[in-house]
KEZARO-236223 format. One record per residue: residue number from 0; residue in one letter; x, y, z negated of N, C-alpha, C in turn. Coordinates in nm, 4 decimals, always signed. Layout:
// KEZARO-236223
    n  res       n_u       n_v       n_w      ca_u      ca_v      ca_w       c_u       c_v       c_w
  NUM    A         X         Y         Z         X         Y         Z         X         Y         Z
...
//
This chain:
// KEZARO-236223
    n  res       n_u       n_v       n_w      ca_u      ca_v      ca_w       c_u       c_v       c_w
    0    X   +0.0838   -0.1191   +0.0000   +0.0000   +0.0000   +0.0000   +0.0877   +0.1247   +0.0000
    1    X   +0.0533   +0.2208   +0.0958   +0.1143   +0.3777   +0.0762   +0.1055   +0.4827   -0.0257
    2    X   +0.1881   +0.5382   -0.0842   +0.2094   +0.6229   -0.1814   +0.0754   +0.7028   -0.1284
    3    X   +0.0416   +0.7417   -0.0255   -0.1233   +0.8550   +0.0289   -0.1968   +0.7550   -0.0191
    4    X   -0.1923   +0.6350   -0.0075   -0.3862   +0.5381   -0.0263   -0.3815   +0.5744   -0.1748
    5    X   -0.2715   +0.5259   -0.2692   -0.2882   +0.5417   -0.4384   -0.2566   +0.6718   -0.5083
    6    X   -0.2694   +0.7727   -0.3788   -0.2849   +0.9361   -0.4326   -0.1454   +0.9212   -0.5714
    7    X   -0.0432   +0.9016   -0.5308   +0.0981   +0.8201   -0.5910   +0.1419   +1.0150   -0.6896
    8    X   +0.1752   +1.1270   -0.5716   +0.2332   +1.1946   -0.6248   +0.1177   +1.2899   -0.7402
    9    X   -0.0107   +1.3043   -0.6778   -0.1382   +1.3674   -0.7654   -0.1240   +1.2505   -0.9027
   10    X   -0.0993   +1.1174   -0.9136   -0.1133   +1.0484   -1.0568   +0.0491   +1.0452   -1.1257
   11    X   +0.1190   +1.1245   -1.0684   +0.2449   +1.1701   -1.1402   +0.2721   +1.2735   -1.1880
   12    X   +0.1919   +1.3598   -1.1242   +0.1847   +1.5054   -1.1701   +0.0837   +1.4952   -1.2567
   13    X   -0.0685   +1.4260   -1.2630   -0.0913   +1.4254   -1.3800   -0.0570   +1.3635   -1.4991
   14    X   +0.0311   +1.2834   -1.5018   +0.1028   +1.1555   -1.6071   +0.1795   +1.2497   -1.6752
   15    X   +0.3059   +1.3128   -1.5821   +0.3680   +1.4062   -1.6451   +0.3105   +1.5065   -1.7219
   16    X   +0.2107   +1.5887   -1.6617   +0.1677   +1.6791   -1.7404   +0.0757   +1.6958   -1.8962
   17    X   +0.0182   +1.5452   -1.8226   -0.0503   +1.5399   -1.9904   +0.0652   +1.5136   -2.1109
   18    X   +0.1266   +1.3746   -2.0543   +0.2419   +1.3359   -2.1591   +0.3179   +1.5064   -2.1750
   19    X   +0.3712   +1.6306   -2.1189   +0.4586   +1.6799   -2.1284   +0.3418   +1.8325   -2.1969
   20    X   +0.2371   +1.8177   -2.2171   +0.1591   +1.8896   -2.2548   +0.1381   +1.7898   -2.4588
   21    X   +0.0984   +1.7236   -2.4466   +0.0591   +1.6090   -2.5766   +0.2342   +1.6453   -2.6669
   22    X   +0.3409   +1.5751   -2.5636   +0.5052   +1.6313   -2.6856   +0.5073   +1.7572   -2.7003
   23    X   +0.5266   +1.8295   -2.6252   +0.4490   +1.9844   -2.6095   +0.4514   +1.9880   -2.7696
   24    X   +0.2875   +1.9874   -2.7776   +0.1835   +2.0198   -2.9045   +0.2764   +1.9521   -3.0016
   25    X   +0.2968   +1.7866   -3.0392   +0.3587   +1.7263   -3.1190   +0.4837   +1.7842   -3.1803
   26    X   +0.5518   +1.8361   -3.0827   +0.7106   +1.8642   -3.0897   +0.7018   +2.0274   -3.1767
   27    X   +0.5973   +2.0745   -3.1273   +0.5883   +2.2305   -3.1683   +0.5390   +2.2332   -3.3042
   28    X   +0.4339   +2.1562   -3.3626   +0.3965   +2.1329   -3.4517   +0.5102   +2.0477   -3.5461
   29    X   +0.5881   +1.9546   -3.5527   +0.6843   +1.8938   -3.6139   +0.8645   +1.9660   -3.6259
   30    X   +0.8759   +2.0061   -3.5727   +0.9824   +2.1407   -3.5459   +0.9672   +2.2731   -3.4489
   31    X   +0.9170   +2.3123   -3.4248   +0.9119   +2.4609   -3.3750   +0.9580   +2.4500   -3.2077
   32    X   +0.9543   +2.3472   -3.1652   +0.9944   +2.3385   -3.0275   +0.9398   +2.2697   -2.8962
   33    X   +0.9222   +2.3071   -2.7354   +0.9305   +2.2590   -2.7058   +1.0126   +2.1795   -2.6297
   34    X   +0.9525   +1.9731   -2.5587   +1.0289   +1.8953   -2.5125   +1.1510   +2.0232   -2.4325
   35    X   +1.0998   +2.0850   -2.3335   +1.2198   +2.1311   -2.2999   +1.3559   +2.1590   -2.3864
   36    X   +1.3243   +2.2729   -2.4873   +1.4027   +2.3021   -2.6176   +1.4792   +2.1857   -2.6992
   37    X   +1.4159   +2.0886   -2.6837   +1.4344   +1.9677   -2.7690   +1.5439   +1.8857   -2.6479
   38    X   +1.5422   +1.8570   -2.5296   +1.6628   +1.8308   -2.4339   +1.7701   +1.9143   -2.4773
   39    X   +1.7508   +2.0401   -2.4456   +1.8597   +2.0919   -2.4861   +1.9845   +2.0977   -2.5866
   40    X   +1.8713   +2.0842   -2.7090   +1.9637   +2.0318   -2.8675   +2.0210   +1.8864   -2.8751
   41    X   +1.9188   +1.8171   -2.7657   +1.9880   +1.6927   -2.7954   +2.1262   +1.6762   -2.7139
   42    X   +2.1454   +1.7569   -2.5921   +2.2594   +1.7780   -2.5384   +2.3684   +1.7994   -2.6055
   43    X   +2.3429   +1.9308   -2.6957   +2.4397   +1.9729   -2.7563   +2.4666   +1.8802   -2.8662
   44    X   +2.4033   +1.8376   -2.9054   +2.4392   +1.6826   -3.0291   +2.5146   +1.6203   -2.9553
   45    X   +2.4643   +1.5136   -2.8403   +2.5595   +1.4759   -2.7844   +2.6856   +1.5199   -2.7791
   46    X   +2.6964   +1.6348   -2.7082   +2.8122   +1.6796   -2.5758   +2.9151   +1.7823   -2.7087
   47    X   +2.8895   +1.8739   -2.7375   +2.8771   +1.9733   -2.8470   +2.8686   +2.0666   -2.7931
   48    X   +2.9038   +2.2097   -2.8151   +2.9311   +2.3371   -2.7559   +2.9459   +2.3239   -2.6296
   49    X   +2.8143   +2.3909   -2.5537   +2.8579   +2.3739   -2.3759   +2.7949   +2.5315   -2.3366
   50    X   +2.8650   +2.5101   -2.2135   +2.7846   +2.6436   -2.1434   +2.6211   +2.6337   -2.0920
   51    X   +2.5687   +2.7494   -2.0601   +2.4458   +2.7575   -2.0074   +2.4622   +2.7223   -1.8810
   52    X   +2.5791   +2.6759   -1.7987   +2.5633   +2.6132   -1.6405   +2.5445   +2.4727   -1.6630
   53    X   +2.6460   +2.4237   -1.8137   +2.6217   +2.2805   -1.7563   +2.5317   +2.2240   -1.8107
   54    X   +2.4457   +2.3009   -1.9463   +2.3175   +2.2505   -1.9611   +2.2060   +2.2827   -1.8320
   55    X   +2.2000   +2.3752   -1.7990   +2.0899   +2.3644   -1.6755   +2.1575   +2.2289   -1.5474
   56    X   +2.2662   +2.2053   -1.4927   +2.2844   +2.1496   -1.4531   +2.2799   +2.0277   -1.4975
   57    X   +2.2718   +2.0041   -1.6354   +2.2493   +1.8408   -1.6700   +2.1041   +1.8496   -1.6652
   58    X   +2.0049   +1.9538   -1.6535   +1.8184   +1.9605   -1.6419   +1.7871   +1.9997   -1.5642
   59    X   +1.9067   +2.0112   -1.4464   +1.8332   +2.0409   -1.3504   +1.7444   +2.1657   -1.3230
   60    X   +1.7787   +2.2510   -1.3787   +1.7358   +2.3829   -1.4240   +1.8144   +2.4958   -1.3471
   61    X   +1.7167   +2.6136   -1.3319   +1.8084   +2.7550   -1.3156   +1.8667   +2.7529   -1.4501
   62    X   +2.0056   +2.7997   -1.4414   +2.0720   +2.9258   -1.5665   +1.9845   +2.9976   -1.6512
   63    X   +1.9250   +3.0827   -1.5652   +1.7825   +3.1666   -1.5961   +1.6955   +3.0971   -1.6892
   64    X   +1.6563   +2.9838   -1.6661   +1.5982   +2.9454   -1.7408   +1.6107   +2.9151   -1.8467
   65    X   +1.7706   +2.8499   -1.8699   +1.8588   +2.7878   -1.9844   +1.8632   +2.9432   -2.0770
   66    X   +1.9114   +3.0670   -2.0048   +1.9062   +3.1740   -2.0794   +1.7827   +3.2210   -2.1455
   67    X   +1.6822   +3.2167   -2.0597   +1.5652   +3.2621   -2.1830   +1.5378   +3.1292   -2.2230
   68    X   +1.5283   +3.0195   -2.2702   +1.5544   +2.8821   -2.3540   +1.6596   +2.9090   -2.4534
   69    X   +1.7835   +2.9610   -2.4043   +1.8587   +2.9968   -2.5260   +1.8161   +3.0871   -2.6210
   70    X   +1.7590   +3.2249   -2.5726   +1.6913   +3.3121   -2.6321   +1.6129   +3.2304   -2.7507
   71    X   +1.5054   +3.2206   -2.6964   +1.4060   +3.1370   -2.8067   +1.5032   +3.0350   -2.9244
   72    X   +1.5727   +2.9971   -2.8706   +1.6650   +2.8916   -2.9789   +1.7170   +2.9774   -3.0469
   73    X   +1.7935   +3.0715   -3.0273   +1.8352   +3.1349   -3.1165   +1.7646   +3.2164   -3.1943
   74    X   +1.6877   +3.2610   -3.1497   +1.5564   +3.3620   -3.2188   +1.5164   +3.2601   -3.3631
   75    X   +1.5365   +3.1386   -3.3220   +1.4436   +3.0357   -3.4210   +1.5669   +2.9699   -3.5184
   76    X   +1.6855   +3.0174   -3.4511   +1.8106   +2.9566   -3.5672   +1.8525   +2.8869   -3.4992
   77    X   +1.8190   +2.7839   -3.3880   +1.8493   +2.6612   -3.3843   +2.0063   +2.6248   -3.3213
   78    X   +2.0471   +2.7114   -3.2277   +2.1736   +2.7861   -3.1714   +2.2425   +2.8860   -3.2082
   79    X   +2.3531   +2.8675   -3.1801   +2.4725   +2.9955   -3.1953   +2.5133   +2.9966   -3.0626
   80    X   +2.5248   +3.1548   -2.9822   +2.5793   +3.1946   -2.8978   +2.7055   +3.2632   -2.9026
   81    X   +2.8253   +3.2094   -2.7845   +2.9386   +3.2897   -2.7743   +3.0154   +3.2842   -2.6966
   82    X   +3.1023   +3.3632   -2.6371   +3.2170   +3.3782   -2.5183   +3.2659   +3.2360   -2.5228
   83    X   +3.2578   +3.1791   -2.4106   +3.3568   +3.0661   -2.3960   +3.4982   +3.0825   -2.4072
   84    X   +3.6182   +3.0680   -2.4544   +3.7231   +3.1096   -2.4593   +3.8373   +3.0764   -2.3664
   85    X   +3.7458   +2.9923   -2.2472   +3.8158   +2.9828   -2.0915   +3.7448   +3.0415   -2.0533
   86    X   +3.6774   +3.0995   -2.0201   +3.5996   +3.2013   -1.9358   +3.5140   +3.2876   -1.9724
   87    X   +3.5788   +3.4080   -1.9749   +3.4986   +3.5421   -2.0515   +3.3458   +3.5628   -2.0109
   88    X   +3.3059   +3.4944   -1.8463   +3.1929   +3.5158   -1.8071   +3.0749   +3.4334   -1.8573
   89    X   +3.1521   +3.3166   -1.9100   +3.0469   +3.1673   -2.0088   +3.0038   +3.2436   -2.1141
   90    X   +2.9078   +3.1279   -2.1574   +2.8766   +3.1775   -2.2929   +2.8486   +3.0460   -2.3536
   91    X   +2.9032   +2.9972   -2.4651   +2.8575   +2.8613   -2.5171   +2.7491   +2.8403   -2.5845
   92    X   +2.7048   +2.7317   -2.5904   +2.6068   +2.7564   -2.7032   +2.6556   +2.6133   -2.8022
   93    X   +2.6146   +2.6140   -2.8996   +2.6258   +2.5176   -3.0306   +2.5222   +2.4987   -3.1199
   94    X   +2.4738   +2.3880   -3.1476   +2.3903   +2.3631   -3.2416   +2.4145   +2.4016   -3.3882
   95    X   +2.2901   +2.4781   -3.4356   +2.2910   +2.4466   -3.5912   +2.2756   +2.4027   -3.6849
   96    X   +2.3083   +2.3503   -3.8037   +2.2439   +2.2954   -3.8896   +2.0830   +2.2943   -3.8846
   97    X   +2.0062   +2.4145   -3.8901   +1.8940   +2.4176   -3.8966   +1.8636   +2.3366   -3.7357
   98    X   +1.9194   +2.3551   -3.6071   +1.9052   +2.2896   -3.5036   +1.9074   +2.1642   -3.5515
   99    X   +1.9767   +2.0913   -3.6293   +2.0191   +1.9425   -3.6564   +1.8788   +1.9222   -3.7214
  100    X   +1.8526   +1.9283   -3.8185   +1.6915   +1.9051   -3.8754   +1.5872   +1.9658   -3.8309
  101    X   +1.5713   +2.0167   -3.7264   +1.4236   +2.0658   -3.6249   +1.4840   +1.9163   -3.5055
  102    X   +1.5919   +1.9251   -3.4862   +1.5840   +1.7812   -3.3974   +1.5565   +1.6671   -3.4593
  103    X   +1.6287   +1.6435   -3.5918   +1.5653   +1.5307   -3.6853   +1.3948   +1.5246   -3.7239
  104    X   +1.3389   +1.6313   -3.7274   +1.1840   +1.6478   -3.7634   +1.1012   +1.5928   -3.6055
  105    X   +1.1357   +1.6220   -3.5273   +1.0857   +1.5592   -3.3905   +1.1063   +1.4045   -3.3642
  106    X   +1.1680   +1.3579   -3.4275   +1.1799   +1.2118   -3.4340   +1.0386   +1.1601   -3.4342
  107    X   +0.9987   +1.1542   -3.5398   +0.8621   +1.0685   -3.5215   +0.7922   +1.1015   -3.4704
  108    X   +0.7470   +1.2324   -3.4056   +0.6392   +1.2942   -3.2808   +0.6960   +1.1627   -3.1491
  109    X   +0.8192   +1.2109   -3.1023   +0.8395   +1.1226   -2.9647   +0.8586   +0.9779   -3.0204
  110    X   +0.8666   +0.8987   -3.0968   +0.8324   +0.8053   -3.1330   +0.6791   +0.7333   -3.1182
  111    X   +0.6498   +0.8404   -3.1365   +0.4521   +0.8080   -3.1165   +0.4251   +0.8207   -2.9674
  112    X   +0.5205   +0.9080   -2.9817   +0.4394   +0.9035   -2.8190   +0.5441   +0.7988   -2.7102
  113    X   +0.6099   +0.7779   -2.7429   +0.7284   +0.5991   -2.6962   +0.6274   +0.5216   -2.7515
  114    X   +0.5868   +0.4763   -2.8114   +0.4644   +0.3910   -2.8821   +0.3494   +0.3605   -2.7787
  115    X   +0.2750   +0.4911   -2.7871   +0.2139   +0.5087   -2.6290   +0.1947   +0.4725   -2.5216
  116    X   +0.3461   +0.4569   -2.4883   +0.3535   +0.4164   -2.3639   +0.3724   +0.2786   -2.3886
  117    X   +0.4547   +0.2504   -2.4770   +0.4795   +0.1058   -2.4552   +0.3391   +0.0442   -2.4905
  118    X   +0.2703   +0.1142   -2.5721   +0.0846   -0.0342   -2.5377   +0.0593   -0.0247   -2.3773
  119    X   +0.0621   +0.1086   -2.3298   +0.0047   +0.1314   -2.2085   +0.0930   +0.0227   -2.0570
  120    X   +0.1908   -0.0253   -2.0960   +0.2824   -0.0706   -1.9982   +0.3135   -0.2134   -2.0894
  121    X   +0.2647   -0.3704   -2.0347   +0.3462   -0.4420   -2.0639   +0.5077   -0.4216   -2.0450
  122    X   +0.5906   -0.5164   -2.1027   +0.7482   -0.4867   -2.0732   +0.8193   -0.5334   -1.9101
  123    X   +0.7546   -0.6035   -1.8637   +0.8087   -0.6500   -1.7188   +0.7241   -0.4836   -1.6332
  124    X   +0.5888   -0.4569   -1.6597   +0.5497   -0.3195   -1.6073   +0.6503   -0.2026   -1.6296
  125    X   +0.7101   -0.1974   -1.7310   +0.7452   -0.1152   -1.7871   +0.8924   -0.0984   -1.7370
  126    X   +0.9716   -0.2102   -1.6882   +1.0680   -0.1858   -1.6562   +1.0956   -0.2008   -1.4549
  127    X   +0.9729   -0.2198   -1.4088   +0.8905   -0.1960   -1.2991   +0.9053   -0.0558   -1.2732
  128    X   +0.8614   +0.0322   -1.3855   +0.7945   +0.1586   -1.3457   +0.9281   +0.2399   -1.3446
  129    X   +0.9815   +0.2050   -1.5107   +1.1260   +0.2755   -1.5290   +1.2461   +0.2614   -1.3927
  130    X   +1.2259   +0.1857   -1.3222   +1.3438   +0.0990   -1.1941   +1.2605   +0.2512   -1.0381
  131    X   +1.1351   +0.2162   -1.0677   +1.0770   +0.3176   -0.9890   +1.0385   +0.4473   -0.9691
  132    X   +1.0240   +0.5384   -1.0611   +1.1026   +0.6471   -1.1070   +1.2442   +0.7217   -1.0921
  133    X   +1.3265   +0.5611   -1.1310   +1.4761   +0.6419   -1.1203   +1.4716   +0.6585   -0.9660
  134    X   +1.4093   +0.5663   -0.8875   +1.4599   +0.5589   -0.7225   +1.3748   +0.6850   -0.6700
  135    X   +1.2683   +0.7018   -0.7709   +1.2037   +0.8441   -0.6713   +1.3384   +0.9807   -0.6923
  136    X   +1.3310   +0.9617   -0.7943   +1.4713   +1.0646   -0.8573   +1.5744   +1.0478   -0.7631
  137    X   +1.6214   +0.9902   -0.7477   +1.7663   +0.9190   -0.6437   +1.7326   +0.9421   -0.5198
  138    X   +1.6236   +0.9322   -0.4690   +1.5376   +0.9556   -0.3047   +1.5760   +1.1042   -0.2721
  139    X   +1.4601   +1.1941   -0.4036   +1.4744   +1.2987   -0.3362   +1.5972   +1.3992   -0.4431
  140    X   +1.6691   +1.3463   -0.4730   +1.8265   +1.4012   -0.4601   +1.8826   +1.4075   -0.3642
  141    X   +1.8629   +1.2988   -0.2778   +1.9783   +1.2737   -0.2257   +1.9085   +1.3392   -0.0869
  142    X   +1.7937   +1.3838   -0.0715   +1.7279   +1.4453   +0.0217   +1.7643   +1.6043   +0.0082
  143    X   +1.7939   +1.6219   -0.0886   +1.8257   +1.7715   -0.1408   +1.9428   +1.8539   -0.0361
  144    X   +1.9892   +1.9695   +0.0496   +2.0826   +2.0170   +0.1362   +2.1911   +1.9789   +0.0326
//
């Protein structure tokens, strides 16, 4: 069957949006953030102190965007901003303590909602869907100029 007969990209855009509307609410209500906001910190946990290029570039994001995203983080504590000290034009950002426990408080929101999905998807579905996803991702990357 064709991605047009099972109206494929209209039931992805709504999948995404509810799920990314539902962590949304969860995430905002359990630490002060949203999923977007919440990628971000978890980056910097990971990675530590990075610039605003290579977080938008690990989300696939404008700069622009990462900058007013940083804004809000910092407004809320959760970041520290500053000159990269290889390049006067960077600016790093770093997690804070208070960032460390607004990311720890979101734990059990996306937990519930991982929960979620997994009733909604046996595990052979589930790793069906996850295999199909990454290849839409990989498709139109690689379709990208």
């Amino acid at each position: 069957m064709s991605a047009s007969k099972h109206r494929l990209y209209f039931l992805l855009q709504r999948a995404a949006h509810v799920l990314k509307k539902e962590a949304d609410a969860a995430l905002s209500e359990a630490g002060g953030m949203t999923t977007s906001q919440a990628a971000v910190l978890a980056i910097l946990r990971s990675e530590g102190p990075s610039t605003q290029r290579f977080l938008a570039d690990k989300l696939q994001q404008r700069e622009s965007a990462i900058t007013t995203m940083a804004d809000r983080l910092l407004k809320a504590g959760y970041v520290t901003r500053a000159r990269s000290p290889t390049d006067g034009r960077a600016w790093l950002l770093a997690m804070t303590e208070t960032g460390h426990d607004a990311l720890e408080a979101i734990r059990e929101p996306f937990q519930a909602i991982n929960a979620e999905l997994d009733q909604a998807f046996p595990n052979k579905d589930m790793d069906t869907l996850a295999r199909g996803l990454t290849q839409i991702i990989d498709q139109l990357n690689k379709s990208k100029p």
